[in-house]
C-alpha positions as a Markdown table, in Angstrom:
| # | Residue | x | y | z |
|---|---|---|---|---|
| 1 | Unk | 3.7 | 7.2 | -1.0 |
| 2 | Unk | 5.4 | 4.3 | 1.2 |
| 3 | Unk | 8.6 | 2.9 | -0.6 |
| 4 | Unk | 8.1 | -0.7 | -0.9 |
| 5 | Unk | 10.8 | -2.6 | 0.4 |
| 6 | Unk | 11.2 | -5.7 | -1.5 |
| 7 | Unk | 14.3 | -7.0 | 1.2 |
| 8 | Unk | 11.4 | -6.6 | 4.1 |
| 9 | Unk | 8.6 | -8.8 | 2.2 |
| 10 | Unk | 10.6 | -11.1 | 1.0 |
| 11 | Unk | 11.8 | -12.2 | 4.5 |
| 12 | Unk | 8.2 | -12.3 | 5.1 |
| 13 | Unk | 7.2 | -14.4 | 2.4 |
| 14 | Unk | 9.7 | -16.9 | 2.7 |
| 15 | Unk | 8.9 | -17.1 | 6.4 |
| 16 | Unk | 5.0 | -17.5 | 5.4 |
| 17 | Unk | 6.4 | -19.8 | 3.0 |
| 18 | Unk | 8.6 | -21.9 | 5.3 |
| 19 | Unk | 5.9 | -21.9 | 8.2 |
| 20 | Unk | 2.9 | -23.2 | 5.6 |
| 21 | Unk | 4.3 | -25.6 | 3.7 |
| 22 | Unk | 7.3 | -26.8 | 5.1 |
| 23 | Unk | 9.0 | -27.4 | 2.2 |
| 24 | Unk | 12.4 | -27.2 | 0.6 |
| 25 | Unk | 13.2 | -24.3 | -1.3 |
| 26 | Unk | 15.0 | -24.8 | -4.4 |
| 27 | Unk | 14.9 | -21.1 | -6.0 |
| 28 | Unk | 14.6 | -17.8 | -4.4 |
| 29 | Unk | 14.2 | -15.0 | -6.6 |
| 30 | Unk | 13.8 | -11.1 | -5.6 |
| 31 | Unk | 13.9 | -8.3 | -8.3 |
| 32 | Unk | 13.0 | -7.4 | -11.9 |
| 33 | Unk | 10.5 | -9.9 | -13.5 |
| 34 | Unk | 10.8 | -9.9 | -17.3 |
| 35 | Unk | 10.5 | -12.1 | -20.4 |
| 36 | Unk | 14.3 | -13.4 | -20.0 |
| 37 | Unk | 13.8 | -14.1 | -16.1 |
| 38 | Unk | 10.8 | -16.1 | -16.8 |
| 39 | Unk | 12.6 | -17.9 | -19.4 |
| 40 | Unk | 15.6 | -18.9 | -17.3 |
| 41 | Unk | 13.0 | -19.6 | -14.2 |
| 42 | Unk | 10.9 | -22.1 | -16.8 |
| 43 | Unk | 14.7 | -23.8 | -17.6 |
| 44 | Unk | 15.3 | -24.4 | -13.7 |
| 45 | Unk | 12.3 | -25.7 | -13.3 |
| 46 | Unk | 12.3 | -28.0 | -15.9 |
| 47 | Unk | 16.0 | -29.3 | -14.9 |
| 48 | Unk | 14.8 | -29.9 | -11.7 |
| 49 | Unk | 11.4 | -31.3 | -12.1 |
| 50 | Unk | 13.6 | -33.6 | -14.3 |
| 51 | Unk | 15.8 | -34.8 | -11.6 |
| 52 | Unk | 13.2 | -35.4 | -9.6 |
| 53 | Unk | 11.8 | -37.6 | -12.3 |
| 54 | Unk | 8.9 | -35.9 | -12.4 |
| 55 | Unk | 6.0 | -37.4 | -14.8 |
| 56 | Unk | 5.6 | -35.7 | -17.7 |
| 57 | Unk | 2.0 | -34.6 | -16.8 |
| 58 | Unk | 3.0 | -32.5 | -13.9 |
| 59 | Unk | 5.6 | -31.6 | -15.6 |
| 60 | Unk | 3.8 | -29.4 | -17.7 |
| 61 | Unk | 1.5 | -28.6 | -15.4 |
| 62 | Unk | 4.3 | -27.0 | -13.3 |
| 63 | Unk | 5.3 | -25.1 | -16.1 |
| 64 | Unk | 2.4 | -23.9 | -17.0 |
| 65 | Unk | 1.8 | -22.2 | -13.6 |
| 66 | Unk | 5.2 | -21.0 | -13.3 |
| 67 | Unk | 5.1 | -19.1 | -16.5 |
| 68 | Unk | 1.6 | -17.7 | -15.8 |
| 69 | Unk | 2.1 | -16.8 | -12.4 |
| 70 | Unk | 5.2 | -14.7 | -13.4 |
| 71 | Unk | 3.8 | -13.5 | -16.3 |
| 72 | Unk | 1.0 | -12.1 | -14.3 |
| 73 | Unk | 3.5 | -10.2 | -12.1 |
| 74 | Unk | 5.3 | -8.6 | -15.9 |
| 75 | Unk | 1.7 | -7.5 | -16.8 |
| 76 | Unk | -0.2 | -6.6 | -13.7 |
| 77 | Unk | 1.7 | -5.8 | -11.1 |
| 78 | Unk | 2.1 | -1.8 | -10.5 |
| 79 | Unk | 6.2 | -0.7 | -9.9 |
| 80 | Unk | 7.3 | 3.1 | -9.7 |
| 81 | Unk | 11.2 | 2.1 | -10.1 |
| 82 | Unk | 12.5 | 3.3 | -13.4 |
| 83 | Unk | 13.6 | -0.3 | -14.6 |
| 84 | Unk | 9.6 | -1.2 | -14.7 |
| 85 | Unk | 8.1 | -1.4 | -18.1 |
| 86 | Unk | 4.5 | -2.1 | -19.4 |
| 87 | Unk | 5.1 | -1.3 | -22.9 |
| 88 | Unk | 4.3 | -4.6 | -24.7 |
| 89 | Unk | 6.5 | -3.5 | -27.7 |
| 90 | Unk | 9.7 | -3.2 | -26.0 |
| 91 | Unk | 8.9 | -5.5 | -23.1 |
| 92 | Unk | 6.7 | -5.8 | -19.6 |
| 93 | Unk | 8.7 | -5.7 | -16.5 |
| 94 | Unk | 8.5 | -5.5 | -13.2 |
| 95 | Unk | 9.8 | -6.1 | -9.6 |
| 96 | Unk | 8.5 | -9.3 | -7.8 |
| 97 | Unk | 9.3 | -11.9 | -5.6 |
| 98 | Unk | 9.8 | -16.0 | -6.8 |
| 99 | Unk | 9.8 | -19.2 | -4.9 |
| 100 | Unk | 9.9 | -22.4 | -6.4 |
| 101 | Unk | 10.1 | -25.5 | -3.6 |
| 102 | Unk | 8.4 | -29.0 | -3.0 |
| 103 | Unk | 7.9 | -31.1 | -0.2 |
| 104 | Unk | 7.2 | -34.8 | -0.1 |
| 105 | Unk | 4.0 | -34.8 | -2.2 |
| 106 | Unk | 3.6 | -31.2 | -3.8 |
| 107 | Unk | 5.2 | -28.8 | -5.8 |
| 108 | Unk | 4.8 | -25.3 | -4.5 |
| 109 | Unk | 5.5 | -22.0 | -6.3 |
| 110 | Unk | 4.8 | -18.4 | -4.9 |
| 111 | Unk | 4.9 | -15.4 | -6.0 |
| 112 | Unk | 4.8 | -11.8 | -4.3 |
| 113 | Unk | 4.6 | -8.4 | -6.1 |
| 114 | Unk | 3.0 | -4.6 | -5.4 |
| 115 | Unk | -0.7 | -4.0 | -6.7 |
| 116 | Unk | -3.3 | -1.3 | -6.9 |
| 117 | Unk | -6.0 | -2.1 | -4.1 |
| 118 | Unk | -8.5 | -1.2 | -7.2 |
| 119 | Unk | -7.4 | -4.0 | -8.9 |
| 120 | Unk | -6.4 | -6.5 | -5.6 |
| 121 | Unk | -9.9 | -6.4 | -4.9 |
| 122 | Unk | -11.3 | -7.7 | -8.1 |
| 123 | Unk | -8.3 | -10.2 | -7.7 |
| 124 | Unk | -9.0 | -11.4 | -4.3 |
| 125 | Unk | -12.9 | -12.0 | -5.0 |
| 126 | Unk | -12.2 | -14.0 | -7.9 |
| 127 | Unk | -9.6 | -16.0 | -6.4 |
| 128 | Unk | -12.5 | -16.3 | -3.9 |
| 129 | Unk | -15.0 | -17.1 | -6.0 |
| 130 | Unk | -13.0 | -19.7 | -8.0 |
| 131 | Unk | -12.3 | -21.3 | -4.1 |
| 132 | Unk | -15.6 | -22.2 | -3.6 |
| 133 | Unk | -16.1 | -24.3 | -7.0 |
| 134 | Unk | -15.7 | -27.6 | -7.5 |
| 135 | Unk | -13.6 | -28.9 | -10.6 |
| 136 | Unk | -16.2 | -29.0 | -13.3 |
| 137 | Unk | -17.8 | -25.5 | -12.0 |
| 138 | Unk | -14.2 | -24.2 | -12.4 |
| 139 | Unk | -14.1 | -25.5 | -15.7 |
| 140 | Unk | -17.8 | -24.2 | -17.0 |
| 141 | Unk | -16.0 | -20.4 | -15.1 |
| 142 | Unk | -13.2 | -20.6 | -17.4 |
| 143 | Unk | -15.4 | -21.6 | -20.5 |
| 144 | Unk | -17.7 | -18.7 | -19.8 |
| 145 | Unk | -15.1 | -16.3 | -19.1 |
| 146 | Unk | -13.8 | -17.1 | -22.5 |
| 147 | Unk | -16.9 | -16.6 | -24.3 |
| 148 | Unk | -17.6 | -13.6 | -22.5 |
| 149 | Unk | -14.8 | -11.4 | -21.5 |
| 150 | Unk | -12.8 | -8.9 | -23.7 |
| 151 | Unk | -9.6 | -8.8 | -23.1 |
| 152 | Unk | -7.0 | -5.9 | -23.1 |
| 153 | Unk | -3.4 | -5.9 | -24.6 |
| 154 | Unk | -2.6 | -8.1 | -21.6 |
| 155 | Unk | -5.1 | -10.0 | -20.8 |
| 156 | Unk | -7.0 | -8.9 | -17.6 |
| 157 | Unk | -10.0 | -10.9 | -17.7 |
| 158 | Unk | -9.2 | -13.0 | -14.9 |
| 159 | Unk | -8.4 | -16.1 | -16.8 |
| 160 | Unk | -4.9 | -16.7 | -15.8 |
| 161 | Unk | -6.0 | -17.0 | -12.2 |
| 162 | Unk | -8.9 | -19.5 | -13.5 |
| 163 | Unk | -6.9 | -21.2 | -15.7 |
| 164 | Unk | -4.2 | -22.1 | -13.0 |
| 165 | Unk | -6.4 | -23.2 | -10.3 |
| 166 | Unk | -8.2 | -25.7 | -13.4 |
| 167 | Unk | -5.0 | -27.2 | -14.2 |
| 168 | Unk | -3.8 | -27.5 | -10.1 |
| 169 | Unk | -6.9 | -29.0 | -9.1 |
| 170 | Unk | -6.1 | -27.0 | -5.1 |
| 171 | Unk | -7.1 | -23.8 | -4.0 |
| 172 | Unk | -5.4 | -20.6 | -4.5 |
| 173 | Unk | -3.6 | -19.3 | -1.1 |
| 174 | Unk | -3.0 | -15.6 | -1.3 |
| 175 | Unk | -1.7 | -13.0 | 1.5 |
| 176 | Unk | -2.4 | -9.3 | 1.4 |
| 177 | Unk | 0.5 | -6.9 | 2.9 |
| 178 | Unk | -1.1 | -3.6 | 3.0 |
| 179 | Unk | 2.3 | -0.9 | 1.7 |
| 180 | Unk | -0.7 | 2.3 | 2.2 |
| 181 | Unk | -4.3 | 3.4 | 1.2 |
| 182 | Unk | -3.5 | 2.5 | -2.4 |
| 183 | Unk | -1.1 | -0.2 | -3.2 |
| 184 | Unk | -0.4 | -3.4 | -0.9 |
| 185 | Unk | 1.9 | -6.5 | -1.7 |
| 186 | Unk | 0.0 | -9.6 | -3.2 |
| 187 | Unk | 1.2 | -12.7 | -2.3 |
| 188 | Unk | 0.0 | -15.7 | -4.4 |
| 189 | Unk | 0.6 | -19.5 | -3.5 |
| 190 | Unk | -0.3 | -22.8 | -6.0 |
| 191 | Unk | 0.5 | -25.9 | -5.2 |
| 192 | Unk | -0.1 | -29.1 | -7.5 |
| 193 | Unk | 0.8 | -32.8 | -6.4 |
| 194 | Unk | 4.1 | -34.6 | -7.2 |
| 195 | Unk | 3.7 | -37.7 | -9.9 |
| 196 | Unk | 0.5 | -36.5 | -11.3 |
């Protein structure tokens, strides 16, 4: 298998970053993504967003997709170093890339972490899907998918995704970096607007 180079994509990201949003980066994060880094990420944010005297509605909103976002990489994303963890009991981690930054009207926050194409696929289509909805159709999705989808340990169902693109009213951007024939680097963008 390919060693994944985390140094490598996240230069890349941050130049995919830079280049699409033109924004101002206010934290750049590269390694293990666990229950104490999200914590301290979700405190940044919120001292910021506070500076910026940010309404209290995107506020939350902010946070909310921070936390999920990151949590997603903790629970889904695949990691062969021998810090990465997905036993619930003691604690998920793994490695991934952050990037918290805004520009004049948006809030932006990416993240970047390894996946199995298995489950990228399945990812990628429902991001697609969930594209091509309007507001209320994204709502009656995540409605359904509640009513209908078991979940796992860690959730799975696709709801996270759902549930972030409800409460951003904006598309999900993602980027694919193919790492070999099983496992590429997932690059996720979500943006919601300033003074909400």
């Amino acid at each position: 298998m390919k060693r994944l180079k985390f140094a490598d994509y996240l230069e890349f990201v941050k130049q995919a970053h830079y280049a699409h949003n033109q924004q101002d980066i206010i934290l750049m994060y590269e390694g293990i993504i666990n229950q104490s880094i999200i914590k301290s990420f979700a405190y940044c944010a919120e001292c910021r967003l506070m500076a910026e005297e940010e309404s209290r509605k995107t506020s939350r909103v902010v946070n909310h997709v921070l936390l999920e976002s990151l949590q997603n990489i903790a629970k889904h994303g695949y990691d062969f170093s021998p810090l990465a963890s997905d036993n619930i009991k003691e604690g998920l981690q793994k490695s991934g890339i952050f990037i918290f930054g805004l520009d004049e009207e948006h809030w932006y926050i990416t993240t970047g972490n390894m996946v199995h194409n298995i489950g990228l696929a399945k990812a990628a289509n429902l991001i697609d899907r969930v594209n091509s909805l309007n507001e209320w159709e994204i709502k009656d999705l995540h409605k359904e998918m509640l009513i209908n989808s078991s979940l796992s340990e860690t959730g799975g169902a696709g709801l996270g995704l759902i549930d972030m693109a409800k409460r951003t009213k904006k598309s999900l951007q993602y980027n694919v970096q193919p790492i070999d024939d099983d496992y590429s680097f997932f690059i996720l963008t979500l943006t919601t607007e300033k003074g909400l």
